[in-house]
N, C-alpha and C positions, 0 to 999 in steps of 0.2 A: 325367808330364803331357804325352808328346809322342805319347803314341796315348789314341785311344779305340775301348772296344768294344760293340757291339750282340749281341741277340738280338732273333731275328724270327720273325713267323708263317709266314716260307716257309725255312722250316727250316734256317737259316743262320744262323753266326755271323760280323761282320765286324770287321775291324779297321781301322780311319781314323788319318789323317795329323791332332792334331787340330791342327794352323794350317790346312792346306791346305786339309784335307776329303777329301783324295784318299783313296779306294777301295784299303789296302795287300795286303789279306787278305779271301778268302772262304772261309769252313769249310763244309765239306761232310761230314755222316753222319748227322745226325739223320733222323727219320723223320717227326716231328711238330712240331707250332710249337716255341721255343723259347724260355723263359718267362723266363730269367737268365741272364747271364756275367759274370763275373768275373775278372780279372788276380791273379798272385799275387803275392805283395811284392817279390819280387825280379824280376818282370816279367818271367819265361821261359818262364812257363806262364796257359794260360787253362782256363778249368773253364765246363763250359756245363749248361745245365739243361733238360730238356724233355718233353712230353710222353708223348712216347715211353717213359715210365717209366724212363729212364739219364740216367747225369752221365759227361759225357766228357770228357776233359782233350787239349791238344793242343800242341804248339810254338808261343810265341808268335810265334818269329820264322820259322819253314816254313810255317805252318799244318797239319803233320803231323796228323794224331791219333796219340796215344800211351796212350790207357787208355778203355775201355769201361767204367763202373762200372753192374752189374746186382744189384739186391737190391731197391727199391721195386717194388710192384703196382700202382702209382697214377702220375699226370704229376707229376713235378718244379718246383718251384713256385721254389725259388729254390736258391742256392749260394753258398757263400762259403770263403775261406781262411783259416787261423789264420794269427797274425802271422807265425810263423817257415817259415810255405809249410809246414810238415809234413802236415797235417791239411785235413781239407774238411768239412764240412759240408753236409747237401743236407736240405730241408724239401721234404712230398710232401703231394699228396690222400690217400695212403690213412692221413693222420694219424702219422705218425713222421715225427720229424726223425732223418736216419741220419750219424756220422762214420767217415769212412775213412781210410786212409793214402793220403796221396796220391802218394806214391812208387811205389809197390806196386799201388794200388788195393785192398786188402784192407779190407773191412768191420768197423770194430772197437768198433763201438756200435748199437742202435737205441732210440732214445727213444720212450717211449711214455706218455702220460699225455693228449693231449689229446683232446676228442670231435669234431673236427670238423676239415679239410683244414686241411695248416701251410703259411702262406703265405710265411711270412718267417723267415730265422735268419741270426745272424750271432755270432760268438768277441767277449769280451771284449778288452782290449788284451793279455793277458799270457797268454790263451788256454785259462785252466785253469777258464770258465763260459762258456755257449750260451745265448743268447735265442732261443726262437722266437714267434711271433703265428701265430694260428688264425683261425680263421671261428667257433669257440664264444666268441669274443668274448673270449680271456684272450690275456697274453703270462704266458709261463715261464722262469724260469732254471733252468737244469741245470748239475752238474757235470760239466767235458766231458772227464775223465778218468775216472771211473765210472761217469757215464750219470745218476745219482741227480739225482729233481727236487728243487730246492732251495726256490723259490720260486712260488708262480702270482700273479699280478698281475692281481687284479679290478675293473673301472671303468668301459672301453668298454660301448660297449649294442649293439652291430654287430660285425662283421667286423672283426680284426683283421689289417689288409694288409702295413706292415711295422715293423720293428723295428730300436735302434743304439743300439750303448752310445757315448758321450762319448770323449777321449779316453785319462781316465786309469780310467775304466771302472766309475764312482762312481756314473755315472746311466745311464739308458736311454732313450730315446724309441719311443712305438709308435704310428703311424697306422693311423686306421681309419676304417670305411665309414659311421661315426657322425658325420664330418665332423670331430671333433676329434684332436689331436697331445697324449697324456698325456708327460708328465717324471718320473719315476718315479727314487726312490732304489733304486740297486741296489746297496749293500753289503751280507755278508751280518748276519744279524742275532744281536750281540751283545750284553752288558749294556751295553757300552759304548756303543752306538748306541741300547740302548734306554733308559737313562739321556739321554742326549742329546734325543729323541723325546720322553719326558715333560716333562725341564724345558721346552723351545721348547713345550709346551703350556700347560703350568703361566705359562708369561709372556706369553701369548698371552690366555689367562683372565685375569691380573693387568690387562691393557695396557687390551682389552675396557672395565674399569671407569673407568678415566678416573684414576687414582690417582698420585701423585708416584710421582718413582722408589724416593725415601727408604720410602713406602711398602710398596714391592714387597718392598724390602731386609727389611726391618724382619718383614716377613708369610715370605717364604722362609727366615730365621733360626728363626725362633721356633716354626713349626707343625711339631709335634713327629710329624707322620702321613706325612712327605715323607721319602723316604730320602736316605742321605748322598749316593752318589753322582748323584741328581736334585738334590739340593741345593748342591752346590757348580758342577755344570752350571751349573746355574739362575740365580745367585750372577753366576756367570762372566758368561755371558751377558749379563744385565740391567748390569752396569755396562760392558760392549763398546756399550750400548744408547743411550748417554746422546746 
């Protein structure tokens, strides 16, 4: 928390003193605006993003450059770290989100699924799924060890500008050009969760009618159309309710 960094539309990335304010670092090589930057977790490395179609990474503490990443045809739109610094992530116009090694700079993923410029991506906490938000108005989870899209997330009516999983990396948030901020479950989906999903319906319906709680009990026991594992949820829940 004792720097902060910028990107800018004159092609530069800065680093600041943040109590002071003071001016510690200017980076210099991009060629175009520069649309995101990012610190890595262990704070030795920055990653910058731009339109210059590259993501480059530099010394946090020289301002060196030390990697040129070239693989997008389109401006770079944002960047981010996985938790353990390994990995980077970079979301582009020309519709992929791409992950690399960030050690190496070696190219070892490109995501593809979305139809419209990825605006925003960023690592789960434990690193092993990728969100990104589009301009086609969805956000995505990917598995960010195979690439495989896992999830698409339909809701916005606009631009989807950016995206953040939570800390323990349960939920999601995506803003967008719609004006609104969606919260979005992002575990993946299993009976488990989809048992859970029904009954928080099922008592949502019950609640609706105005009915004792002995009621609810009474109607969840007996209706023989509800499966067990919805039903003991269900069960569960309703007397957490009281």
């Amino acid at each position: 928390g004792k720097r902060l960094v910028s990107a800018s539309a004159d092609q530069t990335v800065k680093v600041w003193d943040a109590t002071s304010g003071q001016d510690m670092l200017t980076l210099k090589g991009h060629t175009a605006k520069v649309r995101s930057v990012t610190i890595s977790p262990d704070g030795k490395r920055l990653a910058s993003a731009s339109d210059d179609t590259t993501v480059k990474l530099w010394d946090a503490t020289s301002g060196l450059e030390t990697l040129t990443l070239k693989g997008h045809t389109a401006g770079v739109n944002s960047v981010a770290f996985s938790a353990d610094g390994n990995r980077l992530a970079s979301a582009s116009f020309d519709q992929t989100v791409k992950v690399w090694a960030a050690t190496s700079g070696l190219e070892t993923l490109t995501l593809k699924g979305h139809s419209g410029a990825v605006y925003s991506v960023a690592f789960n906490p434990d690193g092993q799924r990728l969100a990104s938000a589009s301009w086609d108005r969805t956000v995505k989870i990917w598995n960010a060890s195979t690439g495989q899209e896992i999830l698409t997330l339909k809701g916005h009516t606009n631009s989807v500008e950016s995206v953040a999983f939570n800390a323990d990396g349960k939920r999601l948030a995506s803003a967008s050009e719609d004006h609104t901020v969606n919260v979005w479950d992002a575990r993946l989906w299993t009976p488990e969760l989809r048992a859970e999903r029904e009954s928080l319906s099922l008592l949502h319906f019950l609640r609706a009618h105005d009915k004792p709680q002995s009621e609810w009990l009474n109607a969840i026991s007996s209706d023989q159309t509800i499966s067990e594992p919805v039903r003991q949820r269900a069960l569960q829940f309703a007397r957490e309710w009281k």
